[in-house]
DRENRO-449825 format. One record per residue (C-alpha): residue number from 1; x, y negated, z; residue in three letters. Coordinates in Angstrom, 2 decimals, always signed. Layout:
// residues N
<vokol n="NUM" c1="X" c2="Y" c3="Z" res="ala"/>
...
This chain:
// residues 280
<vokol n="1" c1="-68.29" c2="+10.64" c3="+8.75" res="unk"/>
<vokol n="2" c1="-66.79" c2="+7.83" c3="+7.18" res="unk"/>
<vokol n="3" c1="-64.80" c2="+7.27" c3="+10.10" res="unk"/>
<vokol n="4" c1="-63.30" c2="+10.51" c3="+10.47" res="unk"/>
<vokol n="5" c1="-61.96" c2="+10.22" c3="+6.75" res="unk"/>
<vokol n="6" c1="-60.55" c2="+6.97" c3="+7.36" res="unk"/>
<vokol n="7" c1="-59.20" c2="+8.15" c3="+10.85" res="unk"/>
<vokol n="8" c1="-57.67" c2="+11.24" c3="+8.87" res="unk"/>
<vokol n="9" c1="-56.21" c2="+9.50" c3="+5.66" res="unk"/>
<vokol n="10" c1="-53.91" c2="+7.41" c3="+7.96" res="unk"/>
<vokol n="11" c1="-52.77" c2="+10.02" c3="+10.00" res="unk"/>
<vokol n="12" c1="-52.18" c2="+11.70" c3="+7.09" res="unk"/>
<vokol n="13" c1="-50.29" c2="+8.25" c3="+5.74" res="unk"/>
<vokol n="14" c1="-48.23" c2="+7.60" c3="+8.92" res="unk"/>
<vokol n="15" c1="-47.06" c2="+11.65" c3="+8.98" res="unk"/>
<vokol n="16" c1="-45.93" c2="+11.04" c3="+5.12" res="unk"/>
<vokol n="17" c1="-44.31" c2="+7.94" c3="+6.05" res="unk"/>
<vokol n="18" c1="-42.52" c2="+9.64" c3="+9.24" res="unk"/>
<vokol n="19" c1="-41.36" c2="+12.38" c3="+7.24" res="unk"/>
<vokol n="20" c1="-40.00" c2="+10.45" c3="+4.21" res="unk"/>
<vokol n="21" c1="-37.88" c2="+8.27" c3="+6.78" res="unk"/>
<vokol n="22" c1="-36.51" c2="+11.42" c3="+8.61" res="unk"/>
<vokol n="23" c1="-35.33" c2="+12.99" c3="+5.61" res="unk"/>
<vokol n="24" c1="-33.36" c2="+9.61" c3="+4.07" res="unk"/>
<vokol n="25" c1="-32.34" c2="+9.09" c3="+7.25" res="unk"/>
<vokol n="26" c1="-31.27" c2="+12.64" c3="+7.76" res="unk"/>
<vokol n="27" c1="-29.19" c2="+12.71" c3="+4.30" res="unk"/>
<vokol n="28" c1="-27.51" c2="+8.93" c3="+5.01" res="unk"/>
<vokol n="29" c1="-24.55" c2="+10.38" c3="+7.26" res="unk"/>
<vokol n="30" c1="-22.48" c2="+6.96" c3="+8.01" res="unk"/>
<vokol n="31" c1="-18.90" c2="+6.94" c3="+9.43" res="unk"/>
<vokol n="32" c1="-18.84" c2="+5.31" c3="+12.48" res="unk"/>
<vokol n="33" c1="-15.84" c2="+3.87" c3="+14.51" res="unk"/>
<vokol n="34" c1="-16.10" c2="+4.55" c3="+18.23" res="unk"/>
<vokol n="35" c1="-13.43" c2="+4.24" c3="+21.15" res="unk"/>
<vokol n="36" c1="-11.68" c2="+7.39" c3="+20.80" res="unk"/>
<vokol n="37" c1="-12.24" c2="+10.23" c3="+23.29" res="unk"/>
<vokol n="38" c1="-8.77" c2="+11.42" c3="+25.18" res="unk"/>
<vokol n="39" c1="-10.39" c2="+14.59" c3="+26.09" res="unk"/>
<vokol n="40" c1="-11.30" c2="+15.76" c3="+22.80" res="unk"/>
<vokol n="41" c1="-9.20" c2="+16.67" c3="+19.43" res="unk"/>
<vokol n="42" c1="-9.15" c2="+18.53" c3="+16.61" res="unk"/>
<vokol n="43" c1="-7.60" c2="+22.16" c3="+16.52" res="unk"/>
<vokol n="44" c1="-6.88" c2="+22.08" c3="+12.59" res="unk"/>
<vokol n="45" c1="-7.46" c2="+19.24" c3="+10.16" res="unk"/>
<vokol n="46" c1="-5.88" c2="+19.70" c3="+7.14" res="unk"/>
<vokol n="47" c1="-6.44" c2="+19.09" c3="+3.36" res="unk"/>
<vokol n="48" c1="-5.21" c2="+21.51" c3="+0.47" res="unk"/>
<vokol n="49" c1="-4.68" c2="+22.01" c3="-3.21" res="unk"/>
<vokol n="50" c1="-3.61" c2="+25.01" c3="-5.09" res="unk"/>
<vokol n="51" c1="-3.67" c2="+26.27" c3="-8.89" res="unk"/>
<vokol n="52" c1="-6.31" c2="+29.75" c3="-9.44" res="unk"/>
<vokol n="53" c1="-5.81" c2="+32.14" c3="-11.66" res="unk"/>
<vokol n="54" c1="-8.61" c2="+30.60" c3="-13.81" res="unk"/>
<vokol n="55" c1="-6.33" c2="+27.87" c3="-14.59" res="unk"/>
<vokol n="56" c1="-8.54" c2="+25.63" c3="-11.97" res="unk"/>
<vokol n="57" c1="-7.41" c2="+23.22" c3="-9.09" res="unk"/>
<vokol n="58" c1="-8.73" c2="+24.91" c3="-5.60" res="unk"/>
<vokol n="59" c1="-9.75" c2="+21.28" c3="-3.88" res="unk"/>
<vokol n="60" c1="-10.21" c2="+21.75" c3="+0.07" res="unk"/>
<vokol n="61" c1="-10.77" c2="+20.14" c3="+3.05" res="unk"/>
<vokol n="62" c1="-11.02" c2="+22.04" c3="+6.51" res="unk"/>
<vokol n="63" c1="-11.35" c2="+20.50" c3="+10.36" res="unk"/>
<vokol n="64" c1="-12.46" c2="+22.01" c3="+13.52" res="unk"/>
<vokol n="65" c1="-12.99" c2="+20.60" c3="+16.93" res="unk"/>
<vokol n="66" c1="-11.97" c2="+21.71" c3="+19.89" res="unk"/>
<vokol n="67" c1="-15.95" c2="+21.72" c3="+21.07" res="unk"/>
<vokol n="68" c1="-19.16" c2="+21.19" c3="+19.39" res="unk"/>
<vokol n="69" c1="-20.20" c2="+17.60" c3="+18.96" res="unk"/>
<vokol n="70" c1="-23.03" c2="+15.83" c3="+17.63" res="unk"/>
<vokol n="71" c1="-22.22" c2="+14.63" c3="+14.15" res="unk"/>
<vokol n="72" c1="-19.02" c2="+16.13" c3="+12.46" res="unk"/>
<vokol n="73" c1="-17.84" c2="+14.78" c3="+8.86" res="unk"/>
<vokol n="74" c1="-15.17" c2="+14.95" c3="+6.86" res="unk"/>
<vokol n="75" c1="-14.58" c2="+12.52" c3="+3.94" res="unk"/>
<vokol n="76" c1="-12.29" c2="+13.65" c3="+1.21" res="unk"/>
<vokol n="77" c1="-10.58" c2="+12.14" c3="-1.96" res="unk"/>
<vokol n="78" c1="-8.91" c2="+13.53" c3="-4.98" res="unk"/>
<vokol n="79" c1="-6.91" c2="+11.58" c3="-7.73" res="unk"/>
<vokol n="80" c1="-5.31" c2="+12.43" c3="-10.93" res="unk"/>
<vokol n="81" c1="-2.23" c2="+10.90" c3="-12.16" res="unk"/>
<vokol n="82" c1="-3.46" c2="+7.70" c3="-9.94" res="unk"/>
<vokol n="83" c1="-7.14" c2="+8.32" c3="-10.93" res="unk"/>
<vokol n="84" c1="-9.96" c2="+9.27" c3="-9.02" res="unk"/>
<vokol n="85" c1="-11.31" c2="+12.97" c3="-9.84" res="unk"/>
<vokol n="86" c1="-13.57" c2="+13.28" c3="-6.98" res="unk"/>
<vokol n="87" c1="-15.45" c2="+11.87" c3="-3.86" res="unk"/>
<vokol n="88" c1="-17.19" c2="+14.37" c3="-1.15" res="unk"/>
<vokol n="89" c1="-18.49" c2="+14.02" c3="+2.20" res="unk"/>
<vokol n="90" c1="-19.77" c2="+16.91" c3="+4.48" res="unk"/>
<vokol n="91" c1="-21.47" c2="+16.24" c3="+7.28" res="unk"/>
<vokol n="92" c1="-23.35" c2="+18.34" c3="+10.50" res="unk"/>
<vokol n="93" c1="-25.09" c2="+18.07" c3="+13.53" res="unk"/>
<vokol n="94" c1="-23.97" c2="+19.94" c3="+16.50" res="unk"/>
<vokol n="95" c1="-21.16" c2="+21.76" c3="+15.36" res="unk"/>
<vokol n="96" c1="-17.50" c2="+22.22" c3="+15.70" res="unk"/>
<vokol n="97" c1="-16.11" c2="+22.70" c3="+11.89" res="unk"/>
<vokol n="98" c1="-16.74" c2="+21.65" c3="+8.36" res="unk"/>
<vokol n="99" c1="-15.07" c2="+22.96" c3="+5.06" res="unk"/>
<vokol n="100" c1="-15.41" c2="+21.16" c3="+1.58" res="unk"/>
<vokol n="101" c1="-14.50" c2="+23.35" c3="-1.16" res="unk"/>
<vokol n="102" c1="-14.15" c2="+22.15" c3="-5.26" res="unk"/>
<vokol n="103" c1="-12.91" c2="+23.56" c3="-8.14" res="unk"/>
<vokol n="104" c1="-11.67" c2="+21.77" c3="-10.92" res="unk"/>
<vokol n="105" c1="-10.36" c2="+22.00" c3="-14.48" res="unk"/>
<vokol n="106" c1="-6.79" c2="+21.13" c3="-15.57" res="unk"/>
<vokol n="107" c1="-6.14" c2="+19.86" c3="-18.74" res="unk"/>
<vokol n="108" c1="-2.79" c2="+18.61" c3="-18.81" res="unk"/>
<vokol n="109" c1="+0.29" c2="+18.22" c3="-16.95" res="unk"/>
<vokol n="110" c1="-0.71" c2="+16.03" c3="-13.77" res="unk"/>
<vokol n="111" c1="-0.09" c2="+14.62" c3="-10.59" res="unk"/>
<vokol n="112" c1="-2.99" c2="+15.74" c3="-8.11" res="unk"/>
<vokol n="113" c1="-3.48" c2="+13.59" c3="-4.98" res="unk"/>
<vokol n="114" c1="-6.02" c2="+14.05" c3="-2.02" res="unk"/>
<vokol n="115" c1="-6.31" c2="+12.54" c3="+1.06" res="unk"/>
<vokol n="116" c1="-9.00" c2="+13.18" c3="+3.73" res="unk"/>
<vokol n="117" c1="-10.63" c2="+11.84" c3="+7.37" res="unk"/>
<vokol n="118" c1="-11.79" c2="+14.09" c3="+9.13" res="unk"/>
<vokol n="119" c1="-14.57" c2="+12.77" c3="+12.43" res="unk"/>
<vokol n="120" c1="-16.36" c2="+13.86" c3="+14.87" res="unk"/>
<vokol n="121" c1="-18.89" c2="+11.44" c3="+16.73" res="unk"/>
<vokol n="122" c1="-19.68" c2="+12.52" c3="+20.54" res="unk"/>
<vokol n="123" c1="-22.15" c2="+11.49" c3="+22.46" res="unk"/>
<vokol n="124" c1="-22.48" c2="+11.71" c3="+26.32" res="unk"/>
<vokol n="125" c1="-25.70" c2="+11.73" c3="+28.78" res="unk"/>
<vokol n="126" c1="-25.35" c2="+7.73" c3="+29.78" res="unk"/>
<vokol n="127" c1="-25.76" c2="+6.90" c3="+26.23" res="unk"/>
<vokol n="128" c1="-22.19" c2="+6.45" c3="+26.01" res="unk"/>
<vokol n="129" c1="-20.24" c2="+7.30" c3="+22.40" res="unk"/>
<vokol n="130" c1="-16.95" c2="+8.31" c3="+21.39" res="unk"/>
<vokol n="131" c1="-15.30" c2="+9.75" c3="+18.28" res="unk"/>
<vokol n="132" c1="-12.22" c2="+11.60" c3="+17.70" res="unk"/>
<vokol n="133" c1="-10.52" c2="+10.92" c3="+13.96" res="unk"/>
<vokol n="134" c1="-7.62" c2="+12.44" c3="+12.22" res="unk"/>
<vokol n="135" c1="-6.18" c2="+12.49" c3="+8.51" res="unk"/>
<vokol n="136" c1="-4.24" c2="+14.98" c3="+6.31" res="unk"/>
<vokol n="137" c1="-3.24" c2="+14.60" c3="+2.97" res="unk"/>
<vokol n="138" c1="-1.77" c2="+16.89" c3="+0.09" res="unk"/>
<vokol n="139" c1="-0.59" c2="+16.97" c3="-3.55" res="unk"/>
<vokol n="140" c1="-0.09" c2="+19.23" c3="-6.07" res="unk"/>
<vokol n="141" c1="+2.09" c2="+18.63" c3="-9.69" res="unk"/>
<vokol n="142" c1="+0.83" c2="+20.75" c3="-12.39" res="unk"/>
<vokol n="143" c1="+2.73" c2="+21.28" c3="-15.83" res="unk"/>
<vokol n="144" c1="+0.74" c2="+22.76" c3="-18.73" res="unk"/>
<vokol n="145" c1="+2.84" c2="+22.87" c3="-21.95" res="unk"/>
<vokol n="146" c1="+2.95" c2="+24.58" c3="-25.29" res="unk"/>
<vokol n="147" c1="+6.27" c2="+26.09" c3="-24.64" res="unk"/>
<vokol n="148" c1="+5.81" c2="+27.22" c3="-21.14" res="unk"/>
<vokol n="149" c1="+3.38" c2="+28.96" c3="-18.96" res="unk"/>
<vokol n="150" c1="+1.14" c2="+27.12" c3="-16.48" res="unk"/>
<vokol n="151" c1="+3.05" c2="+26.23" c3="-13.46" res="unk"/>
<vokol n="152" c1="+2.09" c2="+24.33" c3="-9.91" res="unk"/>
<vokol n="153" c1="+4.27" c2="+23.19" c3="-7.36" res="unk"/>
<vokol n="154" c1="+4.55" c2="+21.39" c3="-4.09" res="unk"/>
<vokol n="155" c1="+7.94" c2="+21.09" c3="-3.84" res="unk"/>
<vokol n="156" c1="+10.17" c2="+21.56" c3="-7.24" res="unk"/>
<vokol n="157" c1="+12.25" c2="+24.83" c3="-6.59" res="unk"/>
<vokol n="158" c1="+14.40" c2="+24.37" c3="-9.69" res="unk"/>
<vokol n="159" c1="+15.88" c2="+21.85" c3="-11.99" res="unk"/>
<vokol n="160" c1="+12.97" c2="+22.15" c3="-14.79" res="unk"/>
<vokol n="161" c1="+10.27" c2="+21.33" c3="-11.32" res="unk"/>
<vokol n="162" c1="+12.51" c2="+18.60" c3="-10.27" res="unk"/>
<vokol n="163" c1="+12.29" c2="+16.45" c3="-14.02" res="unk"/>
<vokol n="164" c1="+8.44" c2="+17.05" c3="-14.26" res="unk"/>
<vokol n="165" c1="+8.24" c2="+15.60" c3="-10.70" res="unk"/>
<vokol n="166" c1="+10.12" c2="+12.96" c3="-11.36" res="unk"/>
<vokol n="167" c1="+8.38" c2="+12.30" c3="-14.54" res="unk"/>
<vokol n="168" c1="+4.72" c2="+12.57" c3="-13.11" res="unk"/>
<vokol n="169" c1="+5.90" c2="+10.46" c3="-10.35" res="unk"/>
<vokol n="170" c1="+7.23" c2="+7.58" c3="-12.47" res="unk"/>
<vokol n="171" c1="+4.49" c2="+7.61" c3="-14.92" res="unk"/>
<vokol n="172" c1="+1.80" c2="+7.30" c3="-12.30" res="unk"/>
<vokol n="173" c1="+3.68" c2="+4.97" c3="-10.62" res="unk"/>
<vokol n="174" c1="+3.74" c2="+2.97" c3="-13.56" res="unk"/>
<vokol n="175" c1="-0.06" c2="+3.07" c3="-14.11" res="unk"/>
<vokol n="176" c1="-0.65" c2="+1.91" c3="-10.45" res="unk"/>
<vokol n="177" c1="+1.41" c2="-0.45" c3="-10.13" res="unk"/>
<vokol n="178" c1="+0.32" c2="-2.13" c3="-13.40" res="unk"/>
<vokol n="179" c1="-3.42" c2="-1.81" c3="-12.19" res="unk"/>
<vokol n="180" c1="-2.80" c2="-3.61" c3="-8.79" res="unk"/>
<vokol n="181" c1="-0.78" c2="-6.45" c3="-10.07" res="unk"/>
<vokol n="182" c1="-3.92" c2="-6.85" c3="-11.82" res="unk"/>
<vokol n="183" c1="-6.22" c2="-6.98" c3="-9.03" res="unk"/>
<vokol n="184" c1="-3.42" c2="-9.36" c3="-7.11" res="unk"/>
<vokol n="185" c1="-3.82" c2="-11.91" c3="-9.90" res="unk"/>
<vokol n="186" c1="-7.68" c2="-11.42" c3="-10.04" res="unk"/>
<vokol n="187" c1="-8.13" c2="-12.24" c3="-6.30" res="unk"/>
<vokol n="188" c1="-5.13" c2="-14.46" c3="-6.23" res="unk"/>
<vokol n="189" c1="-3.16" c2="-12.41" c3="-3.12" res="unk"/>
<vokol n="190" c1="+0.27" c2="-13.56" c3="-2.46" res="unk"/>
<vokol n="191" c1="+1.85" c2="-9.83" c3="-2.02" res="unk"/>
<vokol n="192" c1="+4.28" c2="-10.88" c3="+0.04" res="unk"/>
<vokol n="193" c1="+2.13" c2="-11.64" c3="+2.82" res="unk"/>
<vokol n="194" c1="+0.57" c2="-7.99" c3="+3.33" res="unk"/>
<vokol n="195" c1="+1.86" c2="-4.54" c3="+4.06" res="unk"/>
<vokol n="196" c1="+0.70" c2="-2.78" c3="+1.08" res="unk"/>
<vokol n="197" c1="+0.12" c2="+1.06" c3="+1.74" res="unk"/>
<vokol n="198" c1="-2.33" c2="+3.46" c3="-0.87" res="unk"/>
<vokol n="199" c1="-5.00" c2="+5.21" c3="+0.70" res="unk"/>
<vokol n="200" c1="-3.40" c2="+8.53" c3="-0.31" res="unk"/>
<vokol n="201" c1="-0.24" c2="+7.65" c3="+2.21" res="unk"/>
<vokol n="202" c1="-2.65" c2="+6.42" c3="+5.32" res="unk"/>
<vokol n="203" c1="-2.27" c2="+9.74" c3="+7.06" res="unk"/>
<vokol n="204" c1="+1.25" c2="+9.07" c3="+8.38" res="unk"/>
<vokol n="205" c1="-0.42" c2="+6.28" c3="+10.80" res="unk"/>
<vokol n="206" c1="-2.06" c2="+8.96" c3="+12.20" res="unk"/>
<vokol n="207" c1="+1.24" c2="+9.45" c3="+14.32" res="unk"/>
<vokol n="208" c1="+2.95" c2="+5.60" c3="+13.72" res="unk"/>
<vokol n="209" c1="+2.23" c2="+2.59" c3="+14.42" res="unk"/>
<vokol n="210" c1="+1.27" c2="-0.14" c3="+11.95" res="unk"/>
<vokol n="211" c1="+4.49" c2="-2.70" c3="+12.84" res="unk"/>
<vokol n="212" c1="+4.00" c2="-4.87" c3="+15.85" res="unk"/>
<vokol n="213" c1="+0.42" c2="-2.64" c3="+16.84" res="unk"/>
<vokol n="214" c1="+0.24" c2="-0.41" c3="+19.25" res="unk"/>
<vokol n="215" c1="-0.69" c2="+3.31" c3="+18.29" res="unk"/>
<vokol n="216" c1="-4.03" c2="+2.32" c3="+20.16" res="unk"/>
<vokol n="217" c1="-4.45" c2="-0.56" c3="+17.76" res="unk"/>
<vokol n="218" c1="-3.20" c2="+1.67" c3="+15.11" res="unk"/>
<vokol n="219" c1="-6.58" c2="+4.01" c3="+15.76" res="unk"/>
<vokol n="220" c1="-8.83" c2="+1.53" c3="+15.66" res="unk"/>
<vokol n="221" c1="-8.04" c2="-0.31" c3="+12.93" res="unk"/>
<vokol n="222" c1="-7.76" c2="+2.57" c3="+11.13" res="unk"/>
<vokol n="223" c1="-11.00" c2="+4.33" c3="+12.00" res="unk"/>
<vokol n="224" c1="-12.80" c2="+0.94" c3="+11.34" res="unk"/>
<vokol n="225" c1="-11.25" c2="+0.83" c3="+7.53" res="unk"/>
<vokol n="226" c1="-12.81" c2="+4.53" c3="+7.24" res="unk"/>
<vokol n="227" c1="-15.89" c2="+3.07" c3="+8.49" res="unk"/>
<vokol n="228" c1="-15.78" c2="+0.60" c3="+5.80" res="unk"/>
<vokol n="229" c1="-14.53" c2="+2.72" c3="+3.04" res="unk"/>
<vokol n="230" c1="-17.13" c2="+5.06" c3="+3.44" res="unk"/>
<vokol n="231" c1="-19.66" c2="+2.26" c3="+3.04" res="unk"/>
<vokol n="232" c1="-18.25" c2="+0.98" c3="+0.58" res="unk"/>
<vokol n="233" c1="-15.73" c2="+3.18" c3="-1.89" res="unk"/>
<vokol n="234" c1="-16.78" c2="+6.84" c3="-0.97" res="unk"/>
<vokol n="235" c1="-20.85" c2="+6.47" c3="-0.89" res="unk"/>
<vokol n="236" c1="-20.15" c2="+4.70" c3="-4.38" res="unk"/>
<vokol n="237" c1="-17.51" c2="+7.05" c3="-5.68" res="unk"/>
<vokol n="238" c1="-19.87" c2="+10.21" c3="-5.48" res="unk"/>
<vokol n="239" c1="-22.40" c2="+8.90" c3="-8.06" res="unk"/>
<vokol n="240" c1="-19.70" c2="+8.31" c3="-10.73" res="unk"/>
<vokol n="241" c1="-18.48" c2="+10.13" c3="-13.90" res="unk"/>
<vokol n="242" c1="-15.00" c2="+12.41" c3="-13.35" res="unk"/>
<vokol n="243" c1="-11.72" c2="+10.35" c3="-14.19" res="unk"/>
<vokol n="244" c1="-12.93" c2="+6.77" c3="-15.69" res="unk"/>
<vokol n="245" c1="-10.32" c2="+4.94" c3="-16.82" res="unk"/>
<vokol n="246" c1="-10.42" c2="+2.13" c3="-14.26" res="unk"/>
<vokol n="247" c1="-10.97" c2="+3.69" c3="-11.23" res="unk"/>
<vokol n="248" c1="-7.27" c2="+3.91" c3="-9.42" res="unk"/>
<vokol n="249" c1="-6.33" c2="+4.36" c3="-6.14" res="unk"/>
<vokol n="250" c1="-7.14" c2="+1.95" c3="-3.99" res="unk"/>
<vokol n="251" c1="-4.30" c2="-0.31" c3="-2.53" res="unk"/>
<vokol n="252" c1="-5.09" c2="-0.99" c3="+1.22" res="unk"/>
<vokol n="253" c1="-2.92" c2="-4.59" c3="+2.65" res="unk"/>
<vokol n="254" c1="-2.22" c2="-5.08" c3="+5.78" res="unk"/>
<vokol n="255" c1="-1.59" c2="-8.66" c3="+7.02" res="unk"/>
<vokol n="256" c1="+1.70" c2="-9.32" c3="+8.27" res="unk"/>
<vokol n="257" c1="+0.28" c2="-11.72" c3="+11.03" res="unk"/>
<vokol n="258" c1="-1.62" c2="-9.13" c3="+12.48" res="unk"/>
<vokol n="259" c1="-4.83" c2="-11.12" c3="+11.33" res="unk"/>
<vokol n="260" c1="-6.41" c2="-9.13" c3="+8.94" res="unk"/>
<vokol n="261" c1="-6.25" c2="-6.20" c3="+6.00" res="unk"/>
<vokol n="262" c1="-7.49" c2="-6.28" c3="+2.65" res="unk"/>
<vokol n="263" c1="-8.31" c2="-3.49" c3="+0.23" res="unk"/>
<vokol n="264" c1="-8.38" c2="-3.91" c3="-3.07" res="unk"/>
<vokol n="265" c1="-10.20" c2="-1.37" c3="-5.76" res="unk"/>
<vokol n="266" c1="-11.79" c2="-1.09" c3="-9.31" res="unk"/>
<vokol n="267" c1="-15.00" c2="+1.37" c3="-9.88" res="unk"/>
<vokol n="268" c1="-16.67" c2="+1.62" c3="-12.60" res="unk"/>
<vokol n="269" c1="-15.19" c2="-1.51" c3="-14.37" res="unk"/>
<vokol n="270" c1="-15.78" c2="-3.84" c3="-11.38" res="unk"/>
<vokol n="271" c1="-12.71" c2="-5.31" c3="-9.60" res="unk"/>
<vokol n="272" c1="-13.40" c2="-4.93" c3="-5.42" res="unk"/>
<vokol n="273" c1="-12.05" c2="-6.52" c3="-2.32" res="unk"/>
<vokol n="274" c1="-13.02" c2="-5.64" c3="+1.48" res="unk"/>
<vokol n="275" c1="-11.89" c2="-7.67" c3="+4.13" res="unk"/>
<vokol n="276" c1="-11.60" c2="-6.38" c3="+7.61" res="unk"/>
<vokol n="277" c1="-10.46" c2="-8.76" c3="+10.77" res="unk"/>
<vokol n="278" c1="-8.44" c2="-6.86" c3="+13.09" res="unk"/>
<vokol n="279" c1="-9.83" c2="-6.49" c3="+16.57" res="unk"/>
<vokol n="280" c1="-8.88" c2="-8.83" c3="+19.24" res="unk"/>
């Protein structure tokens, strides 16, 4: 009798165990880099902002495949005058599309930001994988003041559009550019060795090369600094409190020898730097 308790108590364990592993593992989506597949692409990936009539920022982020794979994901980013407002990833199994949806608050005149990856991870019957990756990107400049009604714009359409933009612009330029001088001096980086692109303005390698890379190179390099982000800035990101002080856009380097790329970041009051080799 004694047996058969013992016998059932760890069954009982190792089923607990299984399950416990199956649902971490099953909620710890990672972004992988794999070749890319020349068969495959996406039909729409695109990111979007727009103002409600609740005086809230409409947040999206919207991809589909042109076939079901195994693991889709997108990964999307939103920032505020330079700071981060939000960090979401979707993910699914065995499915063509995803669609992230927020709504936010506005509570003064700002400068939204968003960029997003969208990825799709394919596998084939010899084992073999492949992704496909894009990126899209949008912004939004909202003006809330005491003499004037709530406005949003992409693209000012008059002169009183065109000052706030440039105004938004410059002041968040400001802020950035103040922060990452900062984290140059804290990890001693000569800038004048590096290529230095935000993460919001990545998407327009999706179509150029980085200079001297190929657009093959390009991909890769690119897909591997998602892979590393994800790790290492989104996962991160999601946990924290809306709009901290410190937490700016991250300022991605690229090498100028072809060697390397840096990217430098602050989250919750702790100064960051990834390194990534570039592949051979």
């Amino acid at each position: 009798m004694n047996k058969w308790i013992v016998l059932f108590s760890l069954i009982l364990l190792i089923g607990v165990i299984g399950i416990t592993y199956f649902m971490k593992s099953s909620t710890l989506p990672v972004v992988g880099y794999f070749p890319l597949d020349e068969q495959s692409q996406f039909t729409l990936a695109e990111s979007n902002l727009e103002m409600d009539t609740d005086r809230k920022i409409n947040w999206t982020s919207d991809s589909t495949s042109d076939k079901s794979m195994y693991l889709r994901q997108d990964v999307s980013l939103l920032f505020e005058n330079g700071k981060l407002r939000g960090a979401r990833s979707k993910w699914k199994q065995d499915t063509n599309q995803i669609a992230i949806k927020e709504s936010l608050s506005v509570k003064e005149s700002s400068l939204f930001q968003t960029i997003s990856f969208h990825h799709g991870e394919i596998h084939f019957p010899n084992d073999q994988i492949k992704s496909i990756q894009h990126m899209s990107a949008a912004e939004l400049y909202v003006v809330d003041t005491t003499k004037t009604a709530l406005t949003a714009f992409t693209s000012p359409e008059n002169r009183e559009e065109t000052e706030w933009k440039s105004l938004l612009d410059k002041t968040t330029k400001q802020q950035l550019l103040f922060h990452w001088h900062q984290l140059f001096s804290y990890f001693d980086i000569d800038s004048d060795s590096y290529l230095a692109v935000p993460i919001t303005a990545l998407n327009k390698y999706d179509n150029e090369p980085l200079p001297s890379l190929s657009q093959a190179e390009t991909n890769q390099i690119i897909g591997q600094l998602w892979e590393g982000l994800y790790k290492n800035y989104v996962i991160p990101a999601t946990t924290l409190n809306e709009k901290q002080d410190s937490n700016f856009i991250p300022i991605v380097l690229f090498n100028k020898q072809q060697a390397h790329l840096l990217v430098l970041f602050e989250l919750n009051g702790k100064k960051q730097q990834l390194i990534q080799k570039y592949p051979e």
